[in-house]
C-alpha positions as CSV (number, residue, x, y, z in Angstrom):
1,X,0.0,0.0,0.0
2,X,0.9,3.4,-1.1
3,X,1.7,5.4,2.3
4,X,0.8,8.6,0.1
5,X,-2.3,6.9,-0.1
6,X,-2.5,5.7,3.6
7,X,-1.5,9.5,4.5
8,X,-4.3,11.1,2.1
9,X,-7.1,8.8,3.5
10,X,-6.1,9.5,7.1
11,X,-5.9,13.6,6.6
12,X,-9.6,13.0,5.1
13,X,-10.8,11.5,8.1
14,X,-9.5,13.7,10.4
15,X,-10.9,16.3,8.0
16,X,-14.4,15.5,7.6
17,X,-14.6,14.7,11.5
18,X,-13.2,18.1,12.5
19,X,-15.7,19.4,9.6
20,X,-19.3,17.2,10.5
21,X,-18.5,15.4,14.3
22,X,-19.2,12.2,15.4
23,X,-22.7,10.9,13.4
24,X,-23.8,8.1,15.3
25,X,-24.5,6.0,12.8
26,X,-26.7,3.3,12.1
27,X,-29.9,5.5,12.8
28,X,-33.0,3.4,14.5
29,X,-36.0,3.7,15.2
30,X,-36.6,3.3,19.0
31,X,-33.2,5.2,20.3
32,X,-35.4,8.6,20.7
33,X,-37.0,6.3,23.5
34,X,-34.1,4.9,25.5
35,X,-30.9,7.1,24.3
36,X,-30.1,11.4,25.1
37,X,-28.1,11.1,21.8
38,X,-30.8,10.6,19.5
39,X,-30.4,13.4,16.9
40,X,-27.8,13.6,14.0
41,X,-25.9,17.7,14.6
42,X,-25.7,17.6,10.5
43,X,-28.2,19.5,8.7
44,X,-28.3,16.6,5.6
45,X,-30.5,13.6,6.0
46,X,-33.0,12.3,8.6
47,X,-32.3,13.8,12.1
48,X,-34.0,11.1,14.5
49,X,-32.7,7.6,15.5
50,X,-28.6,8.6,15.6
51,X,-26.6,7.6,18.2
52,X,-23.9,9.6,18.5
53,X,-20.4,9.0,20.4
54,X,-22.8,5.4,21.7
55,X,-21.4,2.8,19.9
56,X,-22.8,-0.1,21.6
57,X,-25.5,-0.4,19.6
58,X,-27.4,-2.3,18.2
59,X,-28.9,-3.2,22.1
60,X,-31.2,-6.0,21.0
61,X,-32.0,-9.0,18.7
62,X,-34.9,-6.7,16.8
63,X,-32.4,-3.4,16.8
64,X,-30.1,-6.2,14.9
65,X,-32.8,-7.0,12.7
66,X,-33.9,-3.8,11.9
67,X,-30.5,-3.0,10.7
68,X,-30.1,-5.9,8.2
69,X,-33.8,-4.8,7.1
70,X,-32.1,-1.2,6.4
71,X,-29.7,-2.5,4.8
72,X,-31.7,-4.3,2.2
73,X,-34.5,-1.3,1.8
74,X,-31.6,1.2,1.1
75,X,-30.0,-0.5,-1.5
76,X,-30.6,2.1,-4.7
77,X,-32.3,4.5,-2.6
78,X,-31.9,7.6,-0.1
79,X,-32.0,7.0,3.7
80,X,-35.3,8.8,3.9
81,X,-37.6,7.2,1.5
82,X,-35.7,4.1,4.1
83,X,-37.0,5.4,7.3
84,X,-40.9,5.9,5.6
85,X,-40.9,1.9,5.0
86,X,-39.4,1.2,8.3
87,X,-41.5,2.8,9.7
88,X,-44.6,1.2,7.9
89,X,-43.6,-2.1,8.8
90,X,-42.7,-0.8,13.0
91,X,-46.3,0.8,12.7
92,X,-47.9,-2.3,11.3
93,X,-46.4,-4.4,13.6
94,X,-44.4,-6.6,11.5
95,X,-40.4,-5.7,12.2
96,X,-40.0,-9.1,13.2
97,X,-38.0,-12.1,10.9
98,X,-40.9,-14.2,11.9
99,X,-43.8,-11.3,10.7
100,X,-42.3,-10.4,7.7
101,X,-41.9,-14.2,6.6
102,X,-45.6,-14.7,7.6
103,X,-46.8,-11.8,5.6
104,X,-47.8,-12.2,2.6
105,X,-45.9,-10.3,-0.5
106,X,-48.6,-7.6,-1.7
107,X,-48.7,-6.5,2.0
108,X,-44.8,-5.9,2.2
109,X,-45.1,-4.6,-0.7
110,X,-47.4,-1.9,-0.1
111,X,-45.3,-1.0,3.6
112,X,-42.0,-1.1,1.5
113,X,-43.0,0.8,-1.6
114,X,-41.5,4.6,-0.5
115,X,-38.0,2.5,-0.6
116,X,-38.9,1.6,-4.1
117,X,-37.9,-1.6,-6.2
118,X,-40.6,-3.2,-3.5
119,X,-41.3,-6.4,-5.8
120,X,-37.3,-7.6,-5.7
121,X,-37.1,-6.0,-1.7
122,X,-39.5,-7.9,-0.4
123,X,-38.3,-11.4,-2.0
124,X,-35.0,-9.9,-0.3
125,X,-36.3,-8.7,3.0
126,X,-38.1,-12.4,3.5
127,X,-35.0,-14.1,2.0
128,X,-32.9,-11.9,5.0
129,X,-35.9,-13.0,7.5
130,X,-35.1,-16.5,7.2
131,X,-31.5,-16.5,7.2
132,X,-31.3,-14.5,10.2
133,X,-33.6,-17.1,12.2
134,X,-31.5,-19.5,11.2
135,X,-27.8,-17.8,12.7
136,X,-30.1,-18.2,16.5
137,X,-28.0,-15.0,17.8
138,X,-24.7,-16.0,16.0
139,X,-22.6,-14.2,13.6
140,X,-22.4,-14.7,10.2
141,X,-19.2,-15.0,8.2
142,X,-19.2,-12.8,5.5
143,X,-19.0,-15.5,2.9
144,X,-22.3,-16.9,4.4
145,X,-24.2,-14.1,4.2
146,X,-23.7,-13.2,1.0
147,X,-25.1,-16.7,-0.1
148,X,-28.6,-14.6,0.9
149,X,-29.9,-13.8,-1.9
150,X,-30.0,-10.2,-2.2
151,X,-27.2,-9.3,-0.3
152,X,-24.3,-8.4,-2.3
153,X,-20.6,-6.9,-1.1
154,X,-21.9,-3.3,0.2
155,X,-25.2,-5.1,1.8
156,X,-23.0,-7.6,3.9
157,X,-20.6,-5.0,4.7
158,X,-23.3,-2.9,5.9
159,X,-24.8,-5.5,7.9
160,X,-21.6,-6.9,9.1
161,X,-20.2,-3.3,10.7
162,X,-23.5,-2.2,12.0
163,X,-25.5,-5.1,12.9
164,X,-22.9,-7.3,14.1
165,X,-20.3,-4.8,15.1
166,X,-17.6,-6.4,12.7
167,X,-15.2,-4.6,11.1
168,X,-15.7,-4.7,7.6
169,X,-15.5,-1.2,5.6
170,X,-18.2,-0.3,3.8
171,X,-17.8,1.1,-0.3
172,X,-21.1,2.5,-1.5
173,X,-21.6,5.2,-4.3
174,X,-20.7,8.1,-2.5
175,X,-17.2,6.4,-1.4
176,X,-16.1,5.8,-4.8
177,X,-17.6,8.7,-6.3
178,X,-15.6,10.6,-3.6
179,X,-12.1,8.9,-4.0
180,X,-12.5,8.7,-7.7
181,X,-12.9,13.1,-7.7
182,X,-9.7,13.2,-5.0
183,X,-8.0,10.7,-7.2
184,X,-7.2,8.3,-4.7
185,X,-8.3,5.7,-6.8
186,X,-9.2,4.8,-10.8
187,X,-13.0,5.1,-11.8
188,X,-12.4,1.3,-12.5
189,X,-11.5,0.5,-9.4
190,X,-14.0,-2.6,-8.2
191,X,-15.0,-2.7,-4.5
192,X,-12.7,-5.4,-2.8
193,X,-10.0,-3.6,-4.1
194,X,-11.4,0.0,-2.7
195,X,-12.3,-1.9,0.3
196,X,-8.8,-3.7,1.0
197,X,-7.3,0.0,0.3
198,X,-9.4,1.2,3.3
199,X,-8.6,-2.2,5.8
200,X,-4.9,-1.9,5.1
201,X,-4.7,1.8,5.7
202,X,-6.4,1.1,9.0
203,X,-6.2,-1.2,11.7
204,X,-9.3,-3.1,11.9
205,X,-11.8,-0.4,14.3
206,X,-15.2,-0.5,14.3
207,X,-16.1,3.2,15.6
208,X,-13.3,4.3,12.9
209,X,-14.8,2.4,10.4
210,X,-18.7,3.4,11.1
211,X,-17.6,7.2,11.3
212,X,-15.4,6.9,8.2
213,X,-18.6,5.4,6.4
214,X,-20.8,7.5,7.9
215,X,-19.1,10.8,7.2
216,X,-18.3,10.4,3.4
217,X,-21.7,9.9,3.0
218,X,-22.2,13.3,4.7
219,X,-19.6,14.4,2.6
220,X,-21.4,13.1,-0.9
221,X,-24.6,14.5,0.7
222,X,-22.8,18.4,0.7
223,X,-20.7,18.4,-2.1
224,X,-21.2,15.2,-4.4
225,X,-24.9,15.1,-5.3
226,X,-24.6,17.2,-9.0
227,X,-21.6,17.2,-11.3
228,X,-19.5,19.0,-12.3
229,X,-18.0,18.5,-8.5
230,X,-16.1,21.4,-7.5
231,X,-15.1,19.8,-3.8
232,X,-11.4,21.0,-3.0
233,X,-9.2,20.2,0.4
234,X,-5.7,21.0,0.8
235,X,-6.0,19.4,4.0
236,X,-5.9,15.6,2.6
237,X,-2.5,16.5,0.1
């Protein structure tokens, strides 16, 4: 590894968390009830259900859950049209593995529609139900979760840092489209090889890795939505 490249990635970290502050990532829906740190200080995104400088979470067996449903529901779509279906289904009752495998399709279709795709999510999001019965409170390897169908590298990695508290750094959109604009990588570049550039720059960290995550999405969120992107920093050279 590059220690240009190691330097550059660390500068941008310190950056953005000077910049934005903790986020408290992976928003749910219940800490508002049982947490003080229950709102996200950025001004982009949904504002309820963060968690910040707390990072024992997720708490419970249904916070777990609720995070591998997020993760499914937000694949090709903004965190907010997320929170509307998670919400539908807490409202209706049916957050559950053992609900949503019991409900039938055109009703988790309906709750899941403001996340979009809803015919493929909810073949997914009973797909996840099942498999996550079946770990009984374990944790998954990576390779076995991503025989779920559905969940592909960014899902698992999602699921594996958040839910599970492993640490496995996530590369979603904003990432790439990020390092690609600060060259620190190719536009070719696939994601194990974005994600091992991240894992060997770093020792393995969970709260690193969640707030690194967490605040280039903030990042994408400010300066990355609409080319051309103009984003400069000194600070990272």
């Amino acid at each position: 590894m590059n220690q240009s490249i190691k330097n550059r990635l660390n500068n941008l970290y310190h950056w953005m968390m000077d910049q934005y502050g903790p986020q408290g990532w992976w928003p749910l829906l219940d800490i508002n009830k049982c947490d003080q740190h229950g709102t996200n200080p950025t001004f982009t995104g949904v504002l309820t259900g963060y968690h910040i400088k707390n990072y024992t979470y997720p708490k419970t067996e249904n916070q777990r859950f609720e995070i591998c449903t997020g993760a499914i529901l937000t694949q090709n779509t903004a965190w907010t049209n997320v929170e509307h279906a998670l919400l539908n289904l807490y409202n209706a009752d049916i957050l559950s593995p053992e609900k949503i495998l019991t409900a039938s399709e055109n009703k988790l279709k309906k709750l899941i529609q403001p996340a979009g795709y809803f015919n493929r999510k909810t073949i997914y999001l009973k797909n996840m139900a099942h498999f996550f019965i079946t770990l009984n409170g374990k944790t998954p390897s990576r390779e076995d979760i991503l025989t779920c169908k559905g969940v592909g590298n960014e899902t698992a990695d999602s699921i594996l840092l958040y839910a599970y508290r492993e640490p496995e750094f996530i590369i979603d959109t904003y990432t790439k489209r990020i390092l690609t604009h600060l060259k620190l990588c190719s536009a070719n570049a696939d994601y194990l090889t974005l994600k091992e550039m991240f894992q060997n720059s770093f020792k393995p960290d969970i709260v690193l890795y969640q707030e690194y995550h967490a605040l280039l999405v903030e990042l994408a969120k400010r300066h990355f939505s609409k080319k051309p992107y103009t984003f400069k920093i000194d600070a990272i050279n």
